[in-house]
N, C-alpha and C positions, 0 to 999 in steps of 0.2 A: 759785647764788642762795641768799640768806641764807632760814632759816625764819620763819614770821610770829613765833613764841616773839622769837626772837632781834632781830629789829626792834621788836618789844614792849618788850624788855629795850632798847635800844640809844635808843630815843624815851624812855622813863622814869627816865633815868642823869638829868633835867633835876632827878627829884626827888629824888635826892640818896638812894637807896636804904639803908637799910642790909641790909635782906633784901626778896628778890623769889621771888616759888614762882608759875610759871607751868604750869598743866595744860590739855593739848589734851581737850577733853573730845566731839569732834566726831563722835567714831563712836558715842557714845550717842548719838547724832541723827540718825542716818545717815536718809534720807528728809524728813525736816525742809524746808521749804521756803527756809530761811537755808543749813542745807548743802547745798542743790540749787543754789543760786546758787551756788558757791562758799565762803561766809562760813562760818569755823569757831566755835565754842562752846569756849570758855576760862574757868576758874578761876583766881582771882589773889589771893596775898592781897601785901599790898607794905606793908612798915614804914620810914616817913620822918618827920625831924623839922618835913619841911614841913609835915604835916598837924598840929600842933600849935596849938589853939586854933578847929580847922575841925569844924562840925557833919558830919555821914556825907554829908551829901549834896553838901555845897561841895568836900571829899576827894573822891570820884566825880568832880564836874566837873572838877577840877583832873586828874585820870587820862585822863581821857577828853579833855584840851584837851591832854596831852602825849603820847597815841597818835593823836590829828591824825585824817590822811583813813585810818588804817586801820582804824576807826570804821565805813567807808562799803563798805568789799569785803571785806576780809582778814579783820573779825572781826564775825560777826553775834551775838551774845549774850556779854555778859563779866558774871563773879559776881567782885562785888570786896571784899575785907576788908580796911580800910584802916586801920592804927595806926601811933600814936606809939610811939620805943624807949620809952619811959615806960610805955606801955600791954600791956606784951607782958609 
């Protein structure tokens, strides 16, 4: 069975990545009622030329519409840094 990391990375190739840094950050949480259900806590930062010309928040939605339903079980809390290669 693939890792959520790796389904992560695997659902975001849509945005055309040029760097992706995913960190499981879940055992800082351990107790947490999102890691009691299952749902892990992730750090992301992800550099694509998609997000060019996209305010932070419309970058987010665009992230979170191409990690789909693992949104819903797989990951309960994502911290996400989202740039253009321009920006980096």
């Amino acid at each position: 069975m693939t890792s959520t990391i790796d389904q992560m990375r695997e659902r975001l190739s849509v945005l055309e990545p040029h760097v992706i840094d995913i960190t499981d950050e879940s055992a800082l949480h351990a107790g947490h009622v999102g890691a009691r259900s299952g749902g892990g806590h992730y750090r992301m930062a992800i550099v694509s030329p998609r997000f060019a010309g996209m305010a932070t928040m419309a970058r987010h939605r665009l992230v979170y519409d191409a990690l789909g339903l693992l949104m819903r079980h797989e990951i309960h809390a994502l911290s996400i840094t989202a740039k253009t290669p321009e920006e980096i």
